[in-house]
C-alpha atoms as an extended CHARMM CRD file, in Angstrom:
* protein
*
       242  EXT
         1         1  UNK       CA            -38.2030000000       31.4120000000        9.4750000000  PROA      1               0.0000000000
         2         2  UNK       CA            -36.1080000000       28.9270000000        8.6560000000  PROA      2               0.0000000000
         3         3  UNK       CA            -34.1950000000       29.3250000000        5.5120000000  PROA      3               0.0000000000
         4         4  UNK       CA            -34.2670000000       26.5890000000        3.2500000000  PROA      4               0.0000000000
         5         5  UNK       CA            -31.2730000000       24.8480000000        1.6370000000  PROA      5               0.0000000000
         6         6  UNK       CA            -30.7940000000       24.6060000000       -2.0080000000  PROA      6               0.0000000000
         7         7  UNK       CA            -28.4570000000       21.8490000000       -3.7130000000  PROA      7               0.0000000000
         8         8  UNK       CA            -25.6750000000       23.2350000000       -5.8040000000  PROA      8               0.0000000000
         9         9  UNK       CA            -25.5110000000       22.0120000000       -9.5730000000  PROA      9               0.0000000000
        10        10  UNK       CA            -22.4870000000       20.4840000000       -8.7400000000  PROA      10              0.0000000000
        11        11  UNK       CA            -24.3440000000       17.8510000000       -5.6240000000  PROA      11              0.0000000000
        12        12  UNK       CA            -27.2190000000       17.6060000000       -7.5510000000  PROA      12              0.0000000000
        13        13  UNK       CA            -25.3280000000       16.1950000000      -10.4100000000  PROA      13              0.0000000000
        14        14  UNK       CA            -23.2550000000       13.7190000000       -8.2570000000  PROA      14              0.0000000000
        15        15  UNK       CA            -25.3800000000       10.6410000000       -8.4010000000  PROA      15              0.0000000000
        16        16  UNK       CA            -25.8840000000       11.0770000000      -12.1790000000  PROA      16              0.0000000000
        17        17  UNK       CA            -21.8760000000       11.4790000000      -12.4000000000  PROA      17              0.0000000000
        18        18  UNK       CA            -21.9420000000        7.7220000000      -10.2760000000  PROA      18              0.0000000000
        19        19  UNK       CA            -23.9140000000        6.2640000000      -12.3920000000  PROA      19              0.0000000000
        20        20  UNK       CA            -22.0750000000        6.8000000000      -16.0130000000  PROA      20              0.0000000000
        21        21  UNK       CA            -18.4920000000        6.0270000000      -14.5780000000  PROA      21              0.0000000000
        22        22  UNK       CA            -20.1940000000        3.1220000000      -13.0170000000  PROA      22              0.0000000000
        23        23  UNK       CA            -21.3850000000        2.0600000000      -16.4840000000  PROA      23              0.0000000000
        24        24  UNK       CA            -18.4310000000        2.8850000000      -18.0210000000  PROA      24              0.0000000000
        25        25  UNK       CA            -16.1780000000        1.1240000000      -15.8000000000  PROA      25              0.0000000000
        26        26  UNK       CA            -15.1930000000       -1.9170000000      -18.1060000000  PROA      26              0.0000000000
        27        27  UNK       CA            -14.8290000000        0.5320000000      -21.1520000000  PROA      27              0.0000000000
        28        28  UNK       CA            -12.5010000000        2.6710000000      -19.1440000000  PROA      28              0.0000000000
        29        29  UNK       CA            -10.1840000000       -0.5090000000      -17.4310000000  PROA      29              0.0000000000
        30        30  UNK       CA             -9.6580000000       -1.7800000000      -20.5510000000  PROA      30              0.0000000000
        31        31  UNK       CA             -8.7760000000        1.7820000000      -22.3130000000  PROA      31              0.0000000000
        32        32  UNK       CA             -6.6700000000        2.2890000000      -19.1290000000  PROA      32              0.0000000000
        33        33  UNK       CA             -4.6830000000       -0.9810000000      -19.1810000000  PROA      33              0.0000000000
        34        34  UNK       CA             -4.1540000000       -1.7240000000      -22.9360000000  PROA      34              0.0000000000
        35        35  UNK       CA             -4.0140000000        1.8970000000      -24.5970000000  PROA      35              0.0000000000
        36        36  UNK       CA             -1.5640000000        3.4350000000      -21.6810000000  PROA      36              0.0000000000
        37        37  UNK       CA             -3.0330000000        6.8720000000      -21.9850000000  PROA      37              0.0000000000
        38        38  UNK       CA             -1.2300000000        9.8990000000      -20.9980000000  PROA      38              0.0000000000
        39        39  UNK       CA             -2.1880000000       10.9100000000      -17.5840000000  PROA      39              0.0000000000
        40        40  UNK       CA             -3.3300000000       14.5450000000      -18.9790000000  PROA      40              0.0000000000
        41        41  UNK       CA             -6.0000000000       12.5690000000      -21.3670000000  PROA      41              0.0000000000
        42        42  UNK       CA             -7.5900000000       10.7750000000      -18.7170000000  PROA      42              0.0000000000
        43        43  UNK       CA             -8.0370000000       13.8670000000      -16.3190000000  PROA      43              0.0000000000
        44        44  UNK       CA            -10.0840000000       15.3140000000      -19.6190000000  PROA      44              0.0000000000
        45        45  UNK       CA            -11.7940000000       11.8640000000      -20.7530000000  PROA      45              0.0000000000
        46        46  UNK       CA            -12.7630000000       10.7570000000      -17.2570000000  PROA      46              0.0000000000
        47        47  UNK       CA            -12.5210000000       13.9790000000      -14.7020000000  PROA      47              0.0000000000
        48        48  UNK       CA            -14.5590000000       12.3110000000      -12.1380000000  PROA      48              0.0000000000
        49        49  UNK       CA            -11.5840000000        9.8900000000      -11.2630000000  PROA      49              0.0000000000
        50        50  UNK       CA             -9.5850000000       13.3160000000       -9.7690000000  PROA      50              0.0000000000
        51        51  UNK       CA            -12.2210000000       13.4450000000       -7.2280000000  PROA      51              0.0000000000
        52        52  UNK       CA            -11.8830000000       11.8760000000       -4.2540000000  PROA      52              0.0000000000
        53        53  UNK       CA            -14.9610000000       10.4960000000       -3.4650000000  PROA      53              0.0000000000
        54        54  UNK       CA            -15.1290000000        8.3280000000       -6.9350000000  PROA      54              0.0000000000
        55        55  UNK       CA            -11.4790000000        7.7950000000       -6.7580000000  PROA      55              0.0000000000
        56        56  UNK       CA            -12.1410000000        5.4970000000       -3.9750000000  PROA      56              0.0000000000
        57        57  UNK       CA            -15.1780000000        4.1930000000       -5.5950000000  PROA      57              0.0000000000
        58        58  UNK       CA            -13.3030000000        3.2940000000       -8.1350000000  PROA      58              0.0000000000
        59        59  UNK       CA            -10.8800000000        1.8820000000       -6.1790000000  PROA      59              0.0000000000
        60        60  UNK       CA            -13.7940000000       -0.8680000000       -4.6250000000  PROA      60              0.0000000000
        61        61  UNK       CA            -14.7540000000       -1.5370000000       -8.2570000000  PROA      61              0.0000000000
        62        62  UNK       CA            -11.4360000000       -3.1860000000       -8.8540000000  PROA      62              0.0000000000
        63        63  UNK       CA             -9.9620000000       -4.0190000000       -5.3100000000  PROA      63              0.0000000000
        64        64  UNK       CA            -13.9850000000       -4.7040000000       -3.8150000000  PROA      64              0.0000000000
        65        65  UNK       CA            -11.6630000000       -2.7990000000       -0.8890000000  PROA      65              0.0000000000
        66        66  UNK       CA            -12.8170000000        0.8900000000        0.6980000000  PROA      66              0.0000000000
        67        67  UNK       CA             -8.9460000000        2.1810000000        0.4990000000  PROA      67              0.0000000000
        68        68  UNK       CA             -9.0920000000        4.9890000000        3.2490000000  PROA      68              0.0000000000
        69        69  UNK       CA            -10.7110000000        2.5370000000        5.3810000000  PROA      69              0.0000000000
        70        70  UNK       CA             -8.7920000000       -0.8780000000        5.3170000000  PROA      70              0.0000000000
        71        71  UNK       CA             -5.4430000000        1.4740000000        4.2270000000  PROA      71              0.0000000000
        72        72  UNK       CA             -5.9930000000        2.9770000000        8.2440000000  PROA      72              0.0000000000
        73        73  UNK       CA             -6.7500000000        0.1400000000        9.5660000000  PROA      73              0.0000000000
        74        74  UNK       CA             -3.8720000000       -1.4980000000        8.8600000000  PROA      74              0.0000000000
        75        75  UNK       CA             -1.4480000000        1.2680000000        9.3600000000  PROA      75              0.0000000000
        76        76  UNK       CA             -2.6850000000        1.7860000000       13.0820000000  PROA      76              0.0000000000
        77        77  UNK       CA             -2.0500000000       -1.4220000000       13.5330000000  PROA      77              0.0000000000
        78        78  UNK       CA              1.2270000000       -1.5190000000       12.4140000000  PROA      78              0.0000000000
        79        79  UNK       CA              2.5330000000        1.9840000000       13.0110000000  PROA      79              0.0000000000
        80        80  UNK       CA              3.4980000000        1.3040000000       16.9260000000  PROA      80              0.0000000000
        81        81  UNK       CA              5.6790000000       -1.9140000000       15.3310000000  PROA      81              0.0000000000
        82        82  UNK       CA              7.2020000000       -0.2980000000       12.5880000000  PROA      82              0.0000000000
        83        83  UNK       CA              8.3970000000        3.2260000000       15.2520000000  PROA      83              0.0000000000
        84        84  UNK       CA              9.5640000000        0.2580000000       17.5010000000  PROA      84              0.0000000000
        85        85  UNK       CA             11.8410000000       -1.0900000000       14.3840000000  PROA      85              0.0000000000
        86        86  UNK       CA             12.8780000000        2.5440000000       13.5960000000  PROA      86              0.0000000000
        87        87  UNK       CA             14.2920000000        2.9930000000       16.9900000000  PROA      87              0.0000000000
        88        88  UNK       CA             16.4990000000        0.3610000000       16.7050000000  PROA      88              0.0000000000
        89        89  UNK       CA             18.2600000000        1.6430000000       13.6400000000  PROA      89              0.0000000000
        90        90  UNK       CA             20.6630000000        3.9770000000       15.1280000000  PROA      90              0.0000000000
        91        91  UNK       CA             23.7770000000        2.6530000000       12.7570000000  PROA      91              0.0000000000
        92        92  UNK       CA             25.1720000000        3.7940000000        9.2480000000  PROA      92              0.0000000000
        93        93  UNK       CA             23.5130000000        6.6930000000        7.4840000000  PROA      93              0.0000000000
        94        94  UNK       CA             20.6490000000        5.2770000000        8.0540000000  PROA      94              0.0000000000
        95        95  UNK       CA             20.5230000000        5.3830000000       11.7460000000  PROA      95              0.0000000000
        96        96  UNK       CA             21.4080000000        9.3300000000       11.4320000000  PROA      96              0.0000000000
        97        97  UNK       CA             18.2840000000        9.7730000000        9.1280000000  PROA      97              0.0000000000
        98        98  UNK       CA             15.9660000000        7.5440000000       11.6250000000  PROA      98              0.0000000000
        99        99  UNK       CA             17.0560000000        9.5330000000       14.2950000000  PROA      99              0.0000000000
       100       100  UNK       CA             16.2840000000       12.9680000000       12.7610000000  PROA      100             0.0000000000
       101       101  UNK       CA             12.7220000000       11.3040000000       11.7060000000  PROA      101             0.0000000000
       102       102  UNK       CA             12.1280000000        9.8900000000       15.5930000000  PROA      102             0.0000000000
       103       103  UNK       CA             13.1310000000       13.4550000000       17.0130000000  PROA      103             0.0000000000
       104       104  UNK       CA             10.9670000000       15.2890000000       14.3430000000  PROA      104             0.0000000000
       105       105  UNK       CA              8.6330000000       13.0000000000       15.8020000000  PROA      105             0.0000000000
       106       106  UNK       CA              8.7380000000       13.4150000000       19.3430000000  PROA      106             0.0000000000
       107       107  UNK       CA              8.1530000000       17.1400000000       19.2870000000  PROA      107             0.0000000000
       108       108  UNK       CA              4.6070000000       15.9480000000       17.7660000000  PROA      108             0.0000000000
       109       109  UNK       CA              1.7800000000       15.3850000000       19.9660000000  PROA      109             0.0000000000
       110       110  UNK       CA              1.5980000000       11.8120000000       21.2360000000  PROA      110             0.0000000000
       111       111  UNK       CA             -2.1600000000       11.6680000000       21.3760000000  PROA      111             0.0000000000
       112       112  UNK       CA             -2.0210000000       13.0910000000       17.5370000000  PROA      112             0.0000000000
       113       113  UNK       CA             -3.2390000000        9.7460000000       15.0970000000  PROA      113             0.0000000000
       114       114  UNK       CA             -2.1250000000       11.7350000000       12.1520000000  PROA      114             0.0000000000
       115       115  UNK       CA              1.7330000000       12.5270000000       13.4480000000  PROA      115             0.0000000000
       116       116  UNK       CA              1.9820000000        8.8520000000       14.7500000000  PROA      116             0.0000000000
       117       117  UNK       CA              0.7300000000        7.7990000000       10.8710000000  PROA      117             0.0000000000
       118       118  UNK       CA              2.5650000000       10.5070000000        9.2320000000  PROA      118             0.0000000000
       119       119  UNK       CA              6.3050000000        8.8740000000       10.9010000000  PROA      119             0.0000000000
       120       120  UNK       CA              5.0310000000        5.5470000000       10.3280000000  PROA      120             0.0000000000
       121       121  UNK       CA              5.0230000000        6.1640000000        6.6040000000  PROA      121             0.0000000000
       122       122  UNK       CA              7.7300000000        8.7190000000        6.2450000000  PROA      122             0.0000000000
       123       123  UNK       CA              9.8690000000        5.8260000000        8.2540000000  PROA      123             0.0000000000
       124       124  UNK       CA              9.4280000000        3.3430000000        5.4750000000  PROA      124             0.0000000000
       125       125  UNK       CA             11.8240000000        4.3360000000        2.8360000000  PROA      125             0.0000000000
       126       126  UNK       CA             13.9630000000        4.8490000000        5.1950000000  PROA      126             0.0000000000
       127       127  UNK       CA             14.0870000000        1.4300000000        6.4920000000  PROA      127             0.0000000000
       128       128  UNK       CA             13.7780000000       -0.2250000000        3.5410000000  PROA      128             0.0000000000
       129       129  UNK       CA             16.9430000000        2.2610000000        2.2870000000  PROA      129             0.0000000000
       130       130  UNK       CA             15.1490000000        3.8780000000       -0.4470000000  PROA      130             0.0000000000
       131       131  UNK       CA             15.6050000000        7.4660000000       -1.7090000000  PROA      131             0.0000000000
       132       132  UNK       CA             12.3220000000        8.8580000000       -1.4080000000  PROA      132             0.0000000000
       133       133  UNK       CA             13.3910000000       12.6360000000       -2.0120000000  PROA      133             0.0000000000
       134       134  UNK       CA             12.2980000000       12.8000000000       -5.9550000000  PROA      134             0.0000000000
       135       135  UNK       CA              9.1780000000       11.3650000000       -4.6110000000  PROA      135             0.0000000000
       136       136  UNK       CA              8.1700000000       13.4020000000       -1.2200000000  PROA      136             0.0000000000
       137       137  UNK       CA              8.7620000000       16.8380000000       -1.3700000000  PROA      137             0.0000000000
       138       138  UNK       CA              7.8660000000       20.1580000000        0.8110000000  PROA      138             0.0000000000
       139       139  UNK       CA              8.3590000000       23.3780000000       -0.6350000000  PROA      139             0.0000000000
       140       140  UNK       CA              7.5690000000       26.9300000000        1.0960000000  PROA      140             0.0000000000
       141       141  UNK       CA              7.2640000000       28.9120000000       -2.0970000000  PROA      141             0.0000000000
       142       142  UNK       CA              4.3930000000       27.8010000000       -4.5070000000  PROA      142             0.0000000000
       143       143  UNK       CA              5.1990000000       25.9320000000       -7.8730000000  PROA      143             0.0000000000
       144       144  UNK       CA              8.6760000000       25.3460000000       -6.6250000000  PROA      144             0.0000000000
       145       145  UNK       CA              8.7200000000       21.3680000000       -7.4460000000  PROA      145             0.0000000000
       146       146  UNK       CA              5.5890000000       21.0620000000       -9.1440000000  PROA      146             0.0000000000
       147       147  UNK       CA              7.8670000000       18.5480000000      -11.5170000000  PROA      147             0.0000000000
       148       148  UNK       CA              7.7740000000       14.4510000000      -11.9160000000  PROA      148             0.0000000000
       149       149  UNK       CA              5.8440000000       11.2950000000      -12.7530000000  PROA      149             0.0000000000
       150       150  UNK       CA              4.7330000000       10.6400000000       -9.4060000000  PROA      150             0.0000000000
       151       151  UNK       CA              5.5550000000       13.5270000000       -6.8040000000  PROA      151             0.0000000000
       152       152  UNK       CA              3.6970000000       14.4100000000       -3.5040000000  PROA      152             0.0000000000
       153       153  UNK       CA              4.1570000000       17.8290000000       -2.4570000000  PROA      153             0.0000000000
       154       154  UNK       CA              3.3660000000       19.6660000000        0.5720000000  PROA      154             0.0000000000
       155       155  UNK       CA              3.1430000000       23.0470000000        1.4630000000  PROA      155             0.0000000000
       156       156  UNK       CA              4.4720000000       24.3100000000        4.1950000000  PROA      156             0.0000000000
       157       157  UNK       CA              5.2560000000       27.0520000000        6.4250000000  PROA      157             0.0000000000
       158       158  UNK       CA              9.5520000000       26.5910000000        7.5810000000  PROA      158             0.0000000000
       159       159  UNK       CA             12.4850000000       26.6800000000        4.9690000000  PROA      159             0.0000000000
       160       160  UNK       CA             13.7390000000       23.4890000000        6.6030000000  PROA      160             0.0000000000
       161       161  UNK       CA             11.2260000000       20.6230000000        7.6560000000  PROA      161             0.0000000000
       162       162  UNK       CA             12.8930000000       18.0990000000       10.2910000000  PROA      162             0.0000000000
       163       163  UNK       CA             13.7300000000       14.8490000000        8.7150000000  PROA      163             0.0000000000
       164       164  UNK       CA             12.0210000000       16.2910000000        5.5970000000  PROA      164             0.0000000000
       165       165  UNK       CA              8.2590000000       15.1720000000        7.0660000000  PROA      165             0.0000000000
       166       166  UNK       CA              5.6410000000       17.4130000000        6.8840000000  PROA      166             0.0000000000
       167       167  UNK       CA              3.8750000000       16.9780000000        9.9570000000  PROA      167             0.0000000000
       168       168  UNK       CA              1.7520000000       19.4070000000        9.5050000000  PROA      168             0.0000000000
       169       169  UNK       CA              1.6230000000       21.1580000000        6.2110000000  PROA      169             0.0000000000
       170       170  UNK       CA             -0.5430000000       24.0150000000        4.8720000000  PROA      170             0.0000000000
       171       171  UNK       CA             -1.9370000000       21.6220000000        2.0330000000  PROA      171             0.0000000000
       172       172  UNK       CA             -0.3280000000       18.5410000000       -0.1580000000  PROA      172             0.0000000000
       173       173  UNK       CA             -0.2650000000       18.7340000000       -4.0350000000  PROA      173             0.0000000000
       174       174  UNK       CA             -0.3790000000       15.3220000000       -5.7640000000  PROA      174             0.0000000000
       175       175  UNK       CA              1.5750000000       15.2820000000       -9.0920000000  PROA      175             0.0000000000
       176       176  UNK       CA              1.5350000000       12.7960000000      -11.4430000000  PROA      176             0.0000000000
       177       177  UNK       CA              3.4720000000       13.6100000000      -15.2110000000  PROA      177             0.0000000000
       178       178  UNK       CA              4.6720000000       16.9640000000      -14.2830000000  PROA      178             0.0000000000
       179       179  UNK       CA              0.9350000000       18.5920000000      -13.1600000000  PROA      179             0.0000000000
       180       180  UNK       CA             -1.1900000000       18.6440000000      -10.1220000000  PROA      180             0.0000000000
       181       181  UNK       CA             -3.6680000000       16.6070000000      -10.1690000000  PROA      181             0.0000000000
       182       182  UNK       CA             -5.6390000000       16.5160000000       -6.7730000000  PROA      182             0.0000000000
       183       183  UNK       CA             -4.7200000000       18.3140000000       -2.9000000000  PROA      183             0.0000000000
       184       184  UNK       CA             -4.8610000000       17.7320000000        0.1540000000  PROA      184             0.0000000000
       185       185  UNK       CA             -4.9580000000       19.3040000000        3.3800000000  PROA      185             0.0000000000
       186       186  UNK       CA             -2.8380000000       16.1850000000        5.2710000000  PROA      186             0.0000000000
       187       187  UNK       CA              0.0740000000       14.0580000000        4.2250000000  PROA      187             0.0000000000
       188       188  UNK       CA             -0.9350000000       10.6230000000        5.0940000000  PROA      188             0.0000000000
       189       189  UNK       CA             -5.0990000000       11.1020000000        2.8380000000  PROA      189             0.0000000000
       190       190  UNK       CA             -2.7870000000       12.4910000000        0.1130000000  PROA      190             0.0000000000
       191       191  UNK       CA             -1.1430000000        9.6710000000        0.0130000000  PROA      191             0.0000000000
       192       192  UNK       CA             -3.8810000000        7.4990000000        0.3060000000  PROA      192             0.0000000000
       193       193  UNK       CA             -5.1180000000        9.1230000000       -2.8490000000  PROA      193             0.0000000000
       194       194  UNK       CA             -1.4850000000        8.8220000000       -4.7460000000  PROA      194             0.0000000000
       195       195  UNK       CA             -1.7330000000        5.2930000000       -3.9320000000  PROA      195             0.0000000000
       196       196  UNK       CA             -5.2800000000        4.8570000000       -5.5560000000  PROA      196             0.0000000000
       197       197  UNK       CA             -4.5260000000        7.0590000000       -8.6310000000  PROA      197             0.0000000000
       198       198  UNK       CA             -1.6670000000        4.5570000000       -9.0550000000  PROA      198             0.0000000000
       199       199  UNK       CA             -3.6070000000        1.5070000000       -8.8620000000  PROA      199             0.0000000000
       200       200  UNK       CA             -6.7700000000        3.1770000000      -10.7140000000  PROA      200             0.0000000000
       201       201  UNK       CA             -4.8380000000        4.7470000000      -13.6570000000  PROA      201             0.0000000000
       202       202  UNK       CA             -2.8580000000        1.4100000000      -14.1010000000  PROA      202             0.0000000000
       203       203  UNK       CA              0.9230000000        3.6070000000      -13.0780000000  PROA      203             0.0000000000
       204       204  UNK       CA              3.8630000000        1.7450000000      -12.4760000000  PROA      204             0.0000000000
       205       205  UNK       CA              5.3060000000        2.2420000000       -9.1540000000  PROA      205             0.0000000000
       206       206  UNK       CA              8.4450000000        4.8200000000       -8.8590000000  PROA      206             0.0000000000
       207       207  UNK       CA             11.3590000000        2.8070000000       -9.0510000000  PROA      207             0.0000000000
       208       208  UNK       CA             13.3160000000        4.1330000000       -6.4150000000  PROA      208             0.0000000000
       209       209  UNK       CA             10.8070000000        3.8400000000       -3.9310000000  PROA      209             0.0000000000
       210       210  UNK       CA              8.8130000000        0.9610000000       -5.2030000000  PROA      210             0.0000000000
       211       211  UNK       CA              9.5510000000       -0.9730000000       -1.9920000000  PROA      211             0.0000000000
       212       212  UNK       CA              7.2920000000        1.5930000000       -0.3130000000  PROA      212             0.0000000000
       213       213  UNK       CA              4.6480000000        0.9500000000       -2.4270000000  PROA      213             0.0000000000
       214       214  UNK       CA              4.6030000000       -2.2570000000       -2.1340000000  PROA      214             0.0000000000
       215       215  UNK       CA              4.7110000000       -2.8940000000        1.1410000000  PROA      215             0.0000000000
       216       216  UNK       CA              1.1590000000       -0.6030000000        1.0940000000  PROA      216             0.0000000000
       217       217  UNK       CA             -0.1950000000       -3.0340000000       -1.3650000000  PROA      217             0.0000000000
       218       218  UNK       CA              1.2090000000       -6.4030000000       -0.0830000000  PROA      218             0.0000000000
       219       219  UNK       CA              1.5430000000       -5.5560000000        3.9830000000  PROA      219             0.0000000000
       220       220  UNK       CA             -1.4800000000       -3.0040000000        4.3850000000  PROA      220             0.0000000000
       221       221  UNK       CA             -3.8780000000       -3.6810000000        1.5690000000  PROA      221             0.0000000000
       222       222  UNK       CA             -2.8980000000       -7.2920000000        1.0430000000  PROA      222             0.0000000000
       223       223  UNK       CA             -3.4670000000       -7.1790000000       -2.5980000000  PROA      223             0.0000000000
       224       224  UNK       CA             -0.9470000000       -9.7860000000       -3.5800000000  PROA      224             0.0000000000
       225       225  UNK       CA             -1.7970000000      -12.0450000000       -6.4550000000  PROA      225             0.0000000000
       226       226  UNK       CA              1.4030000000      -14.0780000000       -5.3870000000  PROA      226             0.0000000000
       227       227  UNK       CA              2.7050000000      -14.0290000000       -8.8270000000  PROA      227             0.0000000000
       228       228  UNK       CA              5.8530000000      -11.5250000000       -8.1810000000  PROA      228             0.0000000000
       229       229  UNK       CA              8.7200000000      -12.3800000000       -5.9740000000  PROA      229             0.0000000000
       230       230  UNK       CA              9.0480000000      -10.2930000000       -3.6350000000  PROA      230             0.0000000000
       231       231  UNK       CA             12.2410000000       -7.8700000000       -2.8450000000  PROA      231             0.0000000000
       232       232  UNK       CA             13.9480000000       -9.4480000000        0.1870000000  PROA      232             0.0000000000
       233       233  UNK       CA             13.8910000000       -6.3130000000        2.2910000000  PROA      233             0.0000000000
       234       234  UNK       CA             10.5740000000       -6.0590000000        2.1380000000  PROA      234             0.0000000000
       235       235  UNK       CA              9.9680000000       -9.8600000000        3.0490000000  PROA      235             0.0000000000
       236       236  UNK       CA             12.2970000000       -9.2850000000        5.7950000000  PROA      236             0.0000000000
       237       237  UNK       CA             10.0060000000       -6.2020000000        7.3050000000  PROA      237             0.0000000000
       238       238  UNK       CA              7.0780000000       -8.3890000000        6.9260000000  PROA      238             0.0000000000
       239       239  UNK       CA              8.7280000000      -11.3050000000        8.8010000000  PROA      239             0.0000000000
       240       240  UNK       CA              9.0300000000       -8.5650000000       11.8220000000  PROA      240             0.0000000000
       241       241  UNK       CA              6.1590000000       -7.3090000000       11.6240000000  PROA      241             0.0000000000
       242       242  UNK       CA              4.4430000000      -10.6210000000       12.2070000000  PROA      242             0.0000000000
């Protein structure tokens, strides 16, 4: 006999949970964007948005863009170009932290998407000479750097992490005002999911790595209204990248 599955209260309560933050969404944008609410109030007034599923749905309400999707997309298209610019940095302090990144990365598994996306990324604030370190973090001992307005951190096994990439960590805590607000089990979707709380919570980018940032909005997601000037380094890596 076959037994028969039953629907947890949580599934079964997933499309009624879609439908009243969809009807809510242009109550919530403009409480978001003109009342600057503490990151702590939304997670109680509007839980939903911690999840990842409506996170992204949220996401296509403003962008009319599936993140994970057109984010990947992008980045594989990209990520052999931008390694190919990494290896060419071998000068300056920068050159000695490329290197360390490029050898982290060659002990990886070539046919690995993930390790090929995870040094594309981690690559970026390198390149674009932006100190990244208040922003990605590992840790080996729980609650070690749970601290910070926008922090990933991932778990993992080794005291010392080449390069400071977590190629393959035990799970990745996204922080946003000092307190964990989502996981995930690989780098790169964690940061897909940083990058959507920041556009979906209305955050400002962190300042020392806001080239980063930007170059996933303007080179990978193309949202660029073409009102901001854009830094120079980051026009420069889009002029090579074309």
């Amino acid at each position: 006999m076959v037994k028969q599955y039953k629907r947890t209260s949580a599934e079964r309560d997933v499309p009624l949970i879609h439908q009243h933050i969809m009807c809510t969404f242009a109550l919530r944008r403009e409480e978001i964007i003109t009342t600057f609410p503490a990151v702590s109030e939304l997670k109680d007034r509007w839980p939903a948005l911690f999840y990842e599923t409506q996170l992204y749905c949220e996401f296509h309400r403003i962008t009319n863009q599936h993140l994970p999707h057109v984010f990947y997309a992008a980045l594989d298209e990209y990520a052999p170009q931008l390694i190919g610019l990494y290896q060419k940095k071998k000068t300056g302090l920068v050159g000695e932290k490329m290197e360390q990144l490029l050898l982290a990365y060659q002990q990886q598994d070539k046919n690995d998407i993930y390790a090929t996306r995870t040094a594309a990324l981690a690559g970026l604030p390198i390149y674009l000479k932006e100190d990244s370190s208040d922003i990605f973090k590992t840790c080996k001992d729980e609650m070690e750097f749970y601290e910070g307005a926008v922090v990933l951190v991932a778990d993992v096994d080794e005291e010392e992490v080449p390069a400071g990439v977590p190629f393959s960590p035990r799970q990745v805590f996204i922080v946003l005002e000092d307190q964990v607000v989502m996981t995930h089990h690989l780098w790169t979707d964690a940061l897909v999911c940083l990058f959507g709380l920041i556009y979906a919570l209305h955050l400002s980018y962190p300042e020392k790595c806001s080239g980063f940032f930007e170059f996933i909005q303007v080179v990978l997601l193309k949202l660029d209204d073409g009102r901001k000037q854009q830094k120079p380094k980051l026009q420069t890596l889009k002029n090579e990248l074309v």
